[in-house]
N, C-alpha and C positions, 0 to 999 in steps of 0.2 A: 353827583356822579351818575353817570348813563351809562346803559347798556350798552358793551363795548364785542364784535365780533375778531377772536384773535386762533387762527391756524384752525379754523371747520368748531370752533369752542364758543357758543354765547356765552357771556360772562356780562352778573351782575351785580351789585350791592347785594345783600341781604338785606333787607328792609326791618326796622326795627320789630319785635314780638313776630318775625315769622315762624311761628316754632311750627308748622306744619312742612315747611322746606328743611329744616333740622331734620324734622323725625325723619323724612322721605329719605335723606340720604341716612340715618343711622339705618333702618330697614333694609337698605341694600348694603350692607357690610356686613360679612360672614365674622362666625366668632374669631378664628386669630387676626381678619381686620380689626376686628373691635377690641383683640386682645391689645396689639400693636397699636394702636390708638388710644387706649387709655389706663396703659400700662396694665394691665388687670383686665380677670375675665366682666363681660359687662353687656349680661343680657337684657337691658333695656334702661334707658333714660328716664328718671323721675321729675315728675312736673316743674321741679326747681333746675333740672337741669335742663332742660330743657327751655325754660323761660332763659337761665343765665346763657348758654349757648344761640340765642337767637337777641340777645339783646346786642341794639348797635346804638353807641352814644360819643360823645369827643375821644374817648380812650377805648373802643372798640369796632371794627372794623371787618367785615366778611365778607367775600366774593362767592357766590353758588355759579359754578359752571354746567351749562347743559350742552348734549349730544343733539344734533340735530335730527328731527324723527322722534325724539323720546321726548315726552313731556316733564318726566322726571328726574329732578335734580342730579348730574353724573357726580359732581365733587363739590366739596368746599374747602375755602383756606380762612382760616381767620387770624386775628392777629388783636394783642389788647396789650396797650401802649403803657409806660411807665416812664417819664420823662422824655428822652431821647433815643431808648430802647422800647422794644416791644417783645411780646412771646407769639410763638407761632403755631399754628397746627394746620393740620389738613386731611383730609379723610375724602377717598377717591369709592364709590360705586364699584364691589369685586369684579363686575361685568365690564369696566372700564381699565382697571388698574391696567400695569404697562401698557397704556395707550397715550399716552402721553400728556394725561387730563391734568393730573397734580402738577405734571412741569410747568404748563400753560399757567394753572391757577396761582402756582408760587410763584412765576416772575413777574407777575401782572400785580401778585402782592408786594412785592419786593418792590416795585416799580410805587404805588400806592404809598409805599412808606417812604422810599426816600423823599417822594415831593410833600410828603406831611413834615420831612425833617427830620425824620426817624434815623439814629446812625448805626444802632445795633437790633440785630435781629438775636431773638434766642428758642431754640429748638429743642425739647426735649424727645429724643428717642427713645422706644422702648427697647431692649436686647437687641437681638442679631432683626435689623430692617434693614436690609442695602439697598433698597430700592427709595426708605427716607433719607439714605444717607446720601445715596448718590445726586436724590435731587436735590438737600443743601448744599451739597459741593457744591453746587451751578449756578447757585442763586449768589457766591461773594465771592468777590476776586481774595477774602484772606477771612480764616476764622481760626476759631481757638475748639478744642474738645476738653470734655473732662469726663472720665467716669464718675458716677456717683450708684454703689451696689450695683444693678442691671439695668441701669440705663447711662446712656450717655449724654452729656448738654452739649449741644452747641451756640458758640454764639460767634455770627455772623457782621463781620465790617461791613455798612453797605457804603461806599459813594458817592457825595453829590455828580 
């Protein structure tokens, strides 16, 4: 897959072991990004996690989106497959959030799965995020919620 230019957004694979593209975008998220993101406070990624979030292989899959002008990373979505479902995340640069970077990255991910085959998308949010929540709405014409303690699951119908 190639670099694809979608609404003023490059968007590209992540390339396997980029963990330097990871850190760049964990570095630009403030703590309640990072709270909201991984449920917990989460002031810095350990070597392990940082290798597991940059590895891309048949059941894992990540787009890094950049701002034109800015060399570095504005957002990523990933996505790590489990038959015919996948789980998903996404973490948008605080300089970027409501700009519309995550929307871009999630449907282009959404779009990525269903031609892999993928028919369920699943999203865990942390507490009150309506700005995650609003952009799963948008990504499936029909999903289900559940709470589980303070967060919520979503899982998303997608389409062929």
């Amino acid at each position: 897959m190639h670099a694809r230019y979608v609404d003023g957004i490059t968007i590209r694979p992540l390339r396997n072991g980029d963990i330097e593209a990871v850190a760049a975008i964990f570095e630009r998220l403030g703590d309640r990004s990072r709270q909201r993101r991984f449920c917990g406070a989460k002031p810095r990624l350990s070597e392990s996690e940082l290798e597991l979030l940059a590895c891309v292989d048949a059941g894992r899959h990540a787009l890094i989106g950049f701002v034109e002008g800015d060399p570095e990373p504005a957002g990523i979505a990933r996505l790590v497959r489990e038959g015919d479902r996948a789980e998903i995340a996404f973490a948008v640069a605080d300089v970027y959030q409501g700009r519309g970077v995550g929307k871009i990255l999630a449907r282009e991910l959404a779009a990525d799965a269903r031609a892999a085959g993928i028919g369920e998308l699943v999203a865990t949010v942390c507490g009150d995020n309506p700005a995650a929540v609003s952009l799963l709405r948008q990504l499936a014409p029909a999903f289900r919620v559940s709470w589980r303690g303070g967060e919520r699951e979503f899982v998303l119908a997608l389409q062929g």
